[in-house]
C-alpha positions as CSV (number, residue, x, y, z in Angstrom):
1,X,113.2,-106.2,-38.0
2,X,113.9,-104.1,-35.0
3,X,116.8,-106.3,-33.4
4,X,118.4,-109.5,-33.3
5,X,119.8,-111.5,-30.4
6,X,122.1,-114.1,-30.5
7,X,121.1,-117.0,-27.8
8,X,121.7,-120.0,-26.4
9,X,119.6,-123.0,-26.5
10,X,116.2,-124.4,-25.7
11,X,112.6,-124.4,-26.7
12,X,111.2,-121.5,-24.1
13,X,109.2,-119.5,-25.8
14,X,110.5,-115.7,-23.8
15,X,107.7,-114.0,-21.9
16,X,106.8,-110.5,-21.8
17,X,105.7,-108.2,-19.0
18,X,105.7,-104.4,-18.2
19,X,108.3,-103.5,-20.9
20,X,110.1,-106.9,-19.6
21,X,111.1,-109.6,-21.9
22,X,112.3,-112.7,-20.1
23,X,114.6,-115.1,-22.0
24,X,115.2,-118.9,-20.5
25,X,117.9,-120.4,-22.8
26,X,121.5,-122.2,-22.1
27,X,124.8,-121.2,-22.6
28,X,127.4,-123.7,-22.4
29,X,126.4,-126.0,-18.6
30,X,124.6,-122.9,-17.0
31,X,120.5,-122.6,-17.6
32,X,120.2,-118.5,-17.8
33,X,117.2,-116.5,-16.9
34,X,117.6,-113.2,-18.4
35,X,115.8,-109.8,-18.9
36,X,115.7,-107.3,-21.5
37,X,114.4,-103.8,-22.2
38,X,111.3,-105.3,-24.8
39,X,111.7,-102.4,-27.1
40,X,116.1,-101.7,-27.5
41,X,116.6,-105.2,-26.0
42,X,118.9,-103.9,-23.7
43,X,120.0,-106.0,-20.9
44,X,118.3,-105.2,-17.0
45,X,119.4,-108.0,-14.9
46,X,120.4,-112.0,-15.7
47,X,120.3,-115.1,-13.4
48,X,122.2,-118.6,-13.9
49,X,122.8,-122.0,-12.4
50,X,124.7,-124.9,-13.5
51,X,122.9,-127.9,-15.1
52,X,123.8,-131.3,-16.4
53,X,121.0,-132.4,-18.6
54,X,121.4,-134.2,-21.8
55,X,118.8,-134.9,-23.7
56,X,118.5,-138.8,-24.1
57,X,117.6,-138.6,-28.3
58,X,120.0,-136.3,-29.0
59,X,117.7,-132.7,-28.9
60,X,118.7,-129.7,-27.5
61,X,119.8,-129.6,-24.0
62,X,117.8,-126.1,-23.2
63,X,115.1,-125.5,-21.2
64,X,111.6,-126.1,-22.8
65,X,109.4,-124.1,-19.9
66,X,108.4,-120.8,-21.2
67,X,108.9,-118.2,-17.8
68,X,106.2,-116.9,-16.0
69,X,105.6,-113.2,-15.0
70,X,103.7,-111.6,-12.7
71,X,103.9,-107.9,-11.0
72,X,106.8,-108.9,-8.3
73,X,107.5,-112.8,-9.3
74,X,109.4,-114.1,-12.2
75,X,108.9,-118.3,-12.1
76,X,111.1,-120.5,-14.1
77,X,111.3,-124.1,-14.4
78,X,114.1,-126.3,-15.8
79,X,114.8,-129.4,-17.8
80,X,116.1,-131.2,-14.9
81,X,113.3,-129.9,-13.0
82,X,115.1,-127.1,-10.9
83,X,112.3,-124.7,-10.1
84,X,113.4,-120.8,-9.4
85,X,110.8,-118.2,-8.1
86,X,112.7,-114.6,-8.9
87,X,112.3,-110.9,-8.1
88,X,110.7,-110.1,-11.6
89,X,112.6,-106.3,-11.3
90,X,116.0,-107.3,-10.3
91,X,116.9,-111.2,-10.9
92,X,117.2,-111.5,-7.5
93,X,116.4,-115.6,-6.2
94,X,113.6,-115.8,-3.7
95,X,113.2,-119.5,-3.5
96,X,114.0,-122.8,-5.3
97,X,112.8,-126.2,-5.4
98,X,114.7,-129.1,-7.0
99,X,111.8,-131.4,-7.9
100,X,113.7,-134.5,-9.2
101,X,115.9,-134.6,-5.9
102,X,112.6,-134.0,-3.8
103,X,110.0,-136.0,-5.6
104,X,109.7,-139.8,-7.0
105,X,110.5,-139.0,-10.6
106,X,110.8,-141.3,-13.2
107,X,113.1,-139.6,-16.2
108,X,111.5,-137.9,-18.8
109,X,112.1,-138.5,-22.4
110,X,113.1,-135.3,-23.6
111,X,113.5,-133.5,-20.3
112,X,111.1,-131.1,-18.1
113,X,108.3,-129.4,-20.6
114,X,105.1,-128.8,-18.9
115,X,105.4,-124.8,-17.7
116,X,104.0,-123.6,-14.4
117,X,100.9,-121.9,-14.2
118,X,99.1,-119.8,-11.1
119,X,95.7,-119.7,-9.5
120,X,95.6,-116.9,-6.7
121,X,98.8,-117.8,-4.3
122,X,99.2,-121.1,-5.7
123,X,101.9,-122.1,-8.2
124,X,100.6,-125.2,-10.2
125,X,103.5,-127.8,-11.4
126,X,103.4,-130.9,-13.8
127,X,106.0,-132.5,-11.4
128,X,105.6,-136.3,-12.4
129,X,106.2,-137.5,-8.9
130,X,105.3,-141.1,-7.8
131,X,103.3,-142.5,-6.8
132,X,100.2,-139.3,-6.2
133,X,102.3,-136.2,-6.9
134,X,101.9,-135.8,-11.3
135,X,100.2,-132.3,-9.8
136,X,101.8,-130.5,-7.1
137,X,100.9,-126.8,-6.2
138,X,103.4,-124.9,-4.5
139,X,102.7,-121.8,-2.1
140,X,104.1,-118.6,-4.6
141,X,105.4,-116.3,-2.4
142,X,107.2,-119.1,-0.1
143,X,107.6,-122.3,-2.4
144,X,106.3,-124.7,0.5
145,X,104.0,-127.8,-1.0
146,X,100.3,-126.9,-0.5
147,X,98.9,-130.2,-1.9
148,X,99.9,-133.1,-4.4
149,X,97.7,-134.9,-6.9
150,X,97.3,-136.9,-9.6
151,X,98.6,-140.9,-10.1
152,X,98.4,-144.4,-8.9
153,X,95.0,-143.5,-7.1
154,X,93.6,-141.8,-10.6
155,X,94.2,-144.5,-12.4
156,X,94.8,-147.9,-11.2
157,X,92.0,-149.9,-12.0
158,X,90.6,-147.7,-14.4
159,X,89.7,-148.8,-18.0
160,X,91.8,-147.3,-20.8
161,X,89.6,-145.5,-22.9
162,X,90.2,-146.7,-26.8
163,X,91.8,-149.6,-25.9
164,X,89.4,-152.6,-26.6
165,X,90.3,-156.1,-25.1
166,X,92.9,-155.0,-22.8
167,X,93.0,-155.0,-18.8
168,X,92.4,-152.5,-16.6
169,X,95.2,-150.4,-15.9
170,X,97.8,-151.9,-13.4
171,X,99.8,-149.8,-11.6
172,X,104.3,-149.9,-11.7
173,X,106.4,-147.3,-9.6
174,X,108.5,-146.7,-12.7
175,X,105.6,-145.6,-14.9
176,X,106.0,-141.7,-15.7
177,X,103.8,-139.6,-15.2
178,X,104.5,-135.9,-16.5
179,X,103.9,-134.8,-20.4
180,X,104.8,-131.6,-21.6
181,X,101.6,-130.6,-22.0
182,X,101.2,-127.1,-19.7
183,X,98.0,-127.0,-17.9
184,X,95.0,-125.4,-18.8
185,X,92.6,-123.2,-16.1
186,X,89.3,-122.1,-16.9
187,X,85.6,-121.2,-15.3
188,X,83.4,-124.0,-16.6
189,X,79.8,-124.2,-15.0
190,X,80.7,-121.4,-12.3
191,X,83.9,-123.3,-11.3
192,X,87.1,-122.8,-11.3
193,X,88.5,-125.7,-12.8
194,X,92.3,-127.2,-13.5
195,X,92.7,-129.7,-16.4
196,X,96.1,-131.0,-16.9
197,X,96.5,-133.6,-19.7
198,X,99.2,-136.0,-18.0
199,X,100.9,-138.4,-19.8
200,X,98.3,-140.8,-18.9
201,X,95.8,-138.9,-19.9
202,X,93.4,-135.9,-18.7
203,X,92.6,-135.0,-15.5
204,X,89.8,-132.5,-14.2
205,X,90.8,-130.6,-11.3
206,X,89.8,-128.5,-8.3
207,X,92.4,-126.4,-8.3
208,X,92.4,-124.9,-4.7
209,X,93.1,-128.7,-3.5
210,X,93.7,-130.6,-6.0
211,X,91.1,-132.9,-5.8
212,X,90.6,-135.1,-9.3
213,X,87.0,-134.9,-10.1
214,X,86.8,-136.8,-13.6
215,X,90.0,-138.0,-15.5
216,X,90.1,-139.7,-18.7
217,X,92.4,-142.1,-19.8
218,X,94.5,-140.9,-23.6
219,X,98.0,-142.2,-24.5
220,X,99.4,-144.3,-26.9
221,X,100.1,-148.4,-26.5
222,X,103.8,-146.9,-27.5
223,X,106.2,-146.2,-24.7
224,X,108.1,-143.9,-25.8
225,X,104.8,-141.3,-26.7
226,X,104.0,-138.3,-25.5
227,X,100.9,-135.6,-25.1
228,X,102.4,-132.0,-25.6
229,X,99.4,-129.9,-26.8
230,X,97.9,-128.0,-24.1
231,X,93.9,-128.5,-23.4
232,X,91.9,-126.4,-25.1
233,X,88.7,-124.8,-22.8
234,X,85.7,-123.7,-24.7
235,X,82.9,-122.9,-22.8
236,X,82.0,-126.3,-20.5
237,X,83.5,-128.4,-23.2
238,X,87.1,-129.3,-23.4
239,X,89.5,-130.5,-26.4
240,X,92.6,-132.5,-26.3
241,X,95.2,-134.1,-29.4
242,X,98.0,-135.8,-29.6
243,X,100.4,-137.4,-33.1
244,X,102.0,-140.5,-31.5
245,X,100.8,-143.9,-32.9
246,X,97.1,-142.4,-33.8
247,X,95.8,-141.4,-30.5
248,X,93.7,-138.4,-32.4
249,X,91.8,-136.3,-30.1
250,X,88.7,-136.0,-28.1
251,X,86.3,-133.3,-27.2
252,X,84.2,-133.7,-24.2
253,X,81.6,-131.8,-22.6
254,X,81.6,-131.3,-18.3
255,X,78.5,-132.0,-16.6
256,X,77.3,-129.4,-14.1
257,X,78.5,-131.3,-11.3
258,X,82.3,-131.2,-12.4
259,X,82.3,-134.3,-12.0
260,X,81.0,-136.1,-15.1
261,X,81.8,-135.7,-18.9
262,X,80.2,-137.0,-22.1
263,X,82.6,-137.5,-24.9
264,X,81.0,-136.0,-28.0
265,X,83.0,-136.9,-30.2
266,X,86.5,-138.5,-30.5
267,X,89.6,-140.7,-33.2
268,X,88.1,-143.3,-31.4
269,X,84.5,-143.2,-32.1
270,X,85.0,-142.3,-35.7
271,X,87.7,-145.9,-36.2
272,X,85.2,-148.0,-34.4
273,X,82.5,-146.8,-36.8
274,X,84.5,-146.9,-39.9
275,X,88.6,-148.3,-39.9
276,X,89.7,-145.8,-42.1
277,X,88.0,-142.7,-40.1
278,X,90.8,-140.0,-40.9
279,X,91.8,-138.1,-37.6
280,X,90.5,-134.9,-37.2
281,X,93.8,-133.5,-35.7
282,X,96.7,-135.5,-34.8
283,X,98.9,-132.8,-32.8
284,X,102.7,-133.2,-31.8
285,X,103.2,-130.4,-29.7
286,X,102.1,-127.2,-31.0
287,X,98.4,-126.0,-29.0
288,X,95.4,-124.7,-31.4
289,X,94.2,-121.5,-31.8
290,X,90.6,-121.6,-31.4
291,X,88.2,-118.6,-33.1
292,X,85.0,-118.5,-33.6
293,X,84.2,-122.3,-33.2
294,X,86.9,-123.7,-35.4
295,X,90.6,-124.7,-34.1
296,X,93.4,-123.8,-36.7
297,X,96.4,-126.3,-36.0
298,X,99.7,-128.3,-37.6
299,X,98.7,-131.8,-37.6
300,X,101.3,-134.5,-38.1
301,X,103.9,-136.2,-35.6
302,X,106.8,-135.6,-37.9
303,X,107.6,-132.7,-40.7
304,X,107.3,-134.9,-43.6
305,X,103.7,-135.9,-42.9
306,X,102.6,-132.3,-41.5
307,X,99.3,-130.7,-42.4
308,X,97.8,-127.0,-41.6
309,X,94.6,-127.5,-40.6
310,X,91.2,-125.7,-39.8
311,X,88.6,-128.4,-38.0
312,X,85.5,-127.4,-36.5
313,X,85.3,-127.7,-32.5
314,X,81.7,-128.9,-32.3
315,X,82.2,-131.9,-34.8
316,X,85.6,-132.7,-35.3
317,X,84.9,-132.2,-39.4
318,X,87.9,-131.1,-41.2
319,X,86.9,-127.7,-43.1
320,X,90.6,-127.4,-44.9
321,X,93.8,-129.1,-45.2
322,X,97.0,-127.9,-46.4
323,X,99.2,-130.9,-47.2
324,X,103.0,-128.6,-46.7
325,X,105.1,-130.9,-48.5
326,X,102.7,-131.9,-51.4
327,X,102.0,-127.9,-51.3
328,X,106.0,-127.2,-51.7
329,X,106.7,-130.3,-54.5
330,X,103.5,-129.0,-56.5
331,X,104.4,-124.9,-55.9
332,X,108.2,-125.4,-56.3
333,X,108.3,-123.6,-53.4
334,X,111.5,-124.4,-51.3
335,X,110.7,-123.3,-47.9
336,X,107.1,-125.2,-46.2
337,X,106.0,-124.6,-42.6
338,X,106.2,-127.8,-41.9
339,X,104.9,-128.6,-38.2
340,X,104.0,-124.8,-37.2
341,X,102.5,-122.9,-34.3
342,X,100.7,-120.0,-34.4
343,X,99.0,-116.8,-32.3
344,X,95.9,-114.8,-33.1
345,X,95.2,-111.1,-33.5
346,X,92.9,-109.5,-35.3
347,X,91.4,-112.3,-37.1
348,X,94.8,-113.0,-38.3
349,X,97.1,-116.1,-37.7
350,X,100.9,-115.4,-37.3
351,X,102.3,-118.6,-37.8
352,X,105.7,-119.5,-37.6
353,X,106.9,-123.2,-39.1
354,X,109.7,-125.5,-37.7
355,X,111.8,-124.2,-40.2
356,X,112.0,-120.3,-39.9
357,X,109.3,-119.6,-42.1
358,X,107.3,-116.6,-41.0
359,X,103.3,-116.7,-42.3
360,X,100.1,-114.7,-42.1
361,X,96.8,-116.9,-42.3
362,X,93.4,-115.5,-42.7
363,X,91.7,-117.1,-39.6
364,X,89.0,-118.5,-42.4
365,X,87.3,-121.7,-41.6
366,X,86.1,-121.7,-45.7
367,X,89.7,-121.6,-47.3
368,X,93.7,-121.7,-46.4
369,X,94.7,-117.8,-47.1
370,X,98.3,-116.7,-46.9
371,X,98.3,-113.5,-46.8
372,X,101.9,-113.5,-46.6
373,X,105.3,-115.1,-45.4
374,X,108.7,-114.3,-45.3
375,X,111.8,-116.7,-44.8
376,X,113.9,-115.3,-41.6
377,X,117.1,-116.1,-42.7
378,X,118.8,-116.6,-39.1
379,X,116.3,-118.8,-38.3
380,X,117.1,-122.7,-38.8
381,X,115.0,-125.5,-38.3
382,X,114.0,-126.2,-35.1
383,X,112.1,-122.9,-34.4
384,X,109.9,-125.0,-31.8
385,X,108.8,-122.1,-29.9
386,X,105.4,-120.3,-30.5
387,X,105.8,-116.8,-31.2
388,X,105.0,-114.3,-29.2
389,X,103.5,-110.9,-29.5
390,X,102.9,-107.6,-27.9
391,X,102.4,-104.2,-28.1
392,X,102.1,-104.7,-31.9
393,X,106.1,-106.5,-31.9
394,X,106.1,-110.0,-32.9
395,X,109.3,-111.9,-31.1
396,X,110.9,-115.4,-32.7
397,X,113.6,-117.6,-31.5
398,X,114.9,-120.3,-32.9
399,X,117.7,-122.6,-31.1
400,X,120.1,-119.7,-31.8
401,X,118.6,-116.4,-32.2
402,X,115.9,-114.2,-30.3
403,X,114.2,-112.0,-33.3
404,X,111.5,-108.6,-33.0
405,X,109.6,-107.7,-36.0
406,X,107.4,-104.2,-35.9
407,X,104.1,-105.6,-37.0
408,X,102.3,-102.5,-36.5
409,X,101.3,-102.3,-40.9
């Protein structure tokens, strides 16, 4: 361990740039953007607002948007949907938007969780406005609304996908329409291409104008459900999962045109085939690591029922399962990862479980190998945040503390 920061609350995982690490996190009723020197975690510069939110279910009332950094810009979006645009070197506020006072916005269930992602000048938003505005870009440098996309128009009328013997969708005003899912862009066919997995389901973008050029329909009967994994781009083919009520997942390949998709394979599929077709991943919220074909994920909407997983992209067959509570009553172990996340390097998975329980995976599609782990004793469950590293430093938080390990062995 090379430090230790005590921290407020919230489930943004910190970004790091040009020896900048970037903490979102609240203290008390004030949402706090805040640098530090990545190596001696020395404060440079700190930013705050007041907020109200309270989560509805009881959950943390932090942000849940991880920030986003570029050379002069530091972009940070709220859980009530305040969106900042700082000077990345000083803190200094360049513009705002307050989305929920601006936009049609139905409440969330557990607040704003989608982050921000950019494509040339444009900043790209889950928003969640009604009745058209799910996807809004906003100019970077200004914050002025270049275009809004995404809703009544994507989907009314539409058949939903998996859902055999009910109507075609019907449009309400009330209906939300942002997940926390953050969106995914990619070059698939030559083109640059946006997919953003709404809480109705995905939608394939142009992201220049926002123009929907396929979407398909993947949510759960349940109203209070959510999609939180981020796509997954492989190539021309696209993956999506989600844990609530046995939505599953879906893999579909885009047509050359952009425009068209065949689903190769999906839950779906396999439960109209056979009733008791086992999911291949059922994901709550943390996104897969994909390597070398195979996607290495926690599957399981709740802790008790959580399973590691390695699944092949191609098929959806499972190659190894790791049943974490089973593994900890047979092993006597105390401490399982429970639901996990995870990032790559080096053919290695660091993976880091709900409870503070620090792993290394072999990234091996034949066999589950810990290689190691380690119980960070500050850490408490939830550690809901990916982990992050750089420059051979691997950075934690938890609801309470802000952790750097030298990996570099």
């Amino acid at each position: 361990m090379l430090w230790k920061k005590q921290i407020g609350t919230g489930y943004s995982a910190p970004a790091i740039r040009d020896g900048r690490l970037v903490l979102f996190h609240r203290v008390k009723n004030e949402e706090i953007v805040q640098a530090f020197d990545v190596k001696t975690a020395k404060p440079l510069w700190q930013h705050s607002y007041p907020t109200r939110y309270r989560d509805p279910f009881g959950y943390n009332n932090g942000p849940r948007c991880s920030p986003l950094l570029t050379e002069k810009h530091c972009f940070t979006y709220g859980a009530e949907g305040v969106l900042h645009c700082l000077d990345v070197k000083t803190g200094k506020p360049l513009w705002q938007r307050k989305t929920a006072e601006e936009f049609q916005i139905p409440e969330a269930f557990f607040g704003v969780g989608a982050s921000p992602v950019l494509e040339g000048d444009l900043l790209i938003v889950m928003v969640g406005g009604q009745p058209n505005s799910t996807m809004v870009a906003f100019n970077k440098d200004t914050g002025k609304t270049v275009w809004e996309s995404v809703g009544q128009k994507t989907w009314e009328g539409k058949p939903a996908t998996g859902w055999p013997g009910e109507p075609l969708v019907r449009w309400n005003r009330f209906e939300k329409l942002a997940s926390y899912a953050t969106p995914t862009l990619a070059t698939v066919n030559g083109r640059r291409m946006l997919f953003s997995l709404t809480r109705q389901g995905l939608a394939g973008m142009n992201p220049r104008d926002g123009s929907v050029l396929f979407s398909r329909w993947f949510r759960s009967r349940v109203n209070e459900s959510v999609n939180a994994a981020n796509p997954v781009v492989s190539g021309n083919r696209v993956f999506c999962s989600a844990a609530y009520y046995g939505v599953g997942s879906f893999l579909l390949e885009v047509g050359e045109d952009g425009k068209s998709f065949t689903e190769i394979w999906s839950t779906n599929q396999r439960r109209k085939a056979n009733r008791r077709a086992e999911a291949a991943l059922e994901i709550h919220w943390t996104t897969p690591i994909l390597h070398d074909g195979h996607l290495y994920a926690f599957s399981g909407r709740n802790e008790p029922d959580s399973l590691f997983r390695c699944v092949e992209l191609a098929t959806g067959e499972v190659k190894w399962s790791r049943e974490e509570r089973w593994r900890a009553y047979t092993t006597k172990q105390p401490n399982v990862y429970g639901r996990g996340s995870a990032v790559l390097a080096e053919g290695k998975l660091f993976v880091l479980g709900e409870g503070g329980l620090l792993g290394l995976f072999e990234a091996n599609p034949a066999k589950p190998v810990e290689l190691g782990r380690h119980q960070v004793p500050e850490l408490k469950y939830p550690c809901w945040a990916a982990p992050i590293l750089s420059d051979k430093r691997l950075y934690v938080r938890s609801e309470d503390y802000l952790i750097c390990f030298d990996i570099a062995k």
